[in-house]
N, C-alpha and C positions, 0 to 999 in steps of 0.2 A: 604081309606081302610074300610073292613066291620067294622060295631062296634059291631058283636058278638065276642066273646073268647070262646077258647077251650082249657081245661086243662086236665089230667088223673094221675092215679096213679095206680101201678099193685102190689097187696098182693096176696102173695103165701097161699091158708086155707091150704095147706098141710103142713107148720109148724107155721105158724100163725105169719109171720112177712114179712116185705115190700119185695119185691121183687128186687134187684139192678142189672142192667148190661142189663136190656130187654129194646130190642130195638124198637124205634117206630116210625113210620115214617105216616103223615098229610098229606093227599088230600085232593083234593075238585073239587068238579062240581057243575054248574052251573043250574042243574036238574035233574030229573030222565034219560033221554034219551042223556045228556051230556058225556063227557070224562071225566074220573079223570085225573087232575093235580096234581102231587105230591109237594107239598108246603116246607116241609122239614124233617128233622129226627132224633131225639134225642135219648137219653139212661137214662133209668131211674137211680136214684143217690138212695145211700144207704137208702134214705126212700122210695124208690120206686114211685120217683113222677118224672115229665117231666119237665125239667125248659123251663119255655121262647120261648113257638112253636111262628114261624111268623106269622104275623095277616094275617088274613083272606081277600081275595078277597075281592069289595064288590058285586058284581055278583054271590057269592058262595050262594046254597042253600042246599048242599049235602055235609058233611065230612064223611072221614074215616081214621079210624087209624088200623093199621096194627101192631099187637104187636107180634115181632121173638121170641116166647117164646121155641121154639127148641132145642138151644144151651142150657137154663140153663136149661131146663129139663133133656138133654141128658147129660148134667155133672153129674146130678145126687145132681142139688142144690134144685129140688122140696123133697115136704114131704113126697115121698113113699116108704122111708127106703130100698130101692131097685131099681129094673130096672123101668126105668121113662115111661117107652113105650113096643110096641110089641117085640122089637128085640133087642140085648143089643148093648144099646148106643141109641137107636132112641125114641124118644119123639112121642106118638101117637097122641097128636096137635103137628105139627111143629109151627103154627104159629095161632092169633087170630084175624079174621078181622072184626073190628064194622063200619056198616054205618049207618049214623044217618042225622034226617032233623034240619036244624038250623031252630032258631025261633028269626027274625030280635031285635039284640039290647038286647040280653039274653047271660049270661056266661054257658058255656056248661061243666060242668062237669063230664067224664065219666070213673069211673074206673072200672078196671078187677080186679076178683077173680077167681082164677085158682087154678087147684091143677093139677098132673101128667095125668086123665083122668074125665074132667069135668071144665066149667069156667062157669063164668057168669056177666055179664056187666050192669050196672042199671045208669040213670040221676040222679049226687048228687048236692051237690050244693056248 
């Protein structure tokens, strides 16, 4: 198996606390002009973090995480004290997709900052 790691975590800035119940699901390819393979899928837990994704290929040079951020927008669990999206009930990201290059034998830490119209994703560590 690779010996990088990939881990995430998703905080809601619209009320300034972790994010629980978004979904997120792990690919990976082999390069830029490869297929994603989808690796597996977790749900973040009331601190808004991923437990325990499967380790990585060791062929893999390309992940992405795909975070369903849709559902808890459109409940109406983001921080816009109001309708979360264009139309009521609909979330105007339904979903966040990050692809990122690994760097052999590095732990990849990347989380989301999201509110109802706006996110942003940064390498922590």
């Amino acid at each position: 198996m690779s010996d990088s790691t990939v881990s995430t975590h998703v905080l809601d800035t619209g009320t300034g606390c972790p994010a629980a119940g978004i979904g997120v699901e792990l690919a990976v390819r082999g390069g830029p002009d490869g297929e994603w393979a989808v690796l597996g899928a977790a749900r973040t837990d009331a601190d808004g973090r991923c437990a325990a994704f499967p380790a990585l290929p060791p062929a893999a040079a390309h992940v992405r995480l795909r975070f369903d951020v849709g559902p808890y927008l459109s409940a109406g669990s983001g921080g816009s004290g109001g309708s979360a999206g264009p139309g009521a009930g609909t979330a105007f990201f339904p979903e966040v997709t990050v692809a990122f290059a690994l760097s052999p034998g590095e732990h990849h830490h990347v989380p989301l900052l999201f509110s109802p119209f706006g996110y942003s994703v940064y390498r922590g560590s």
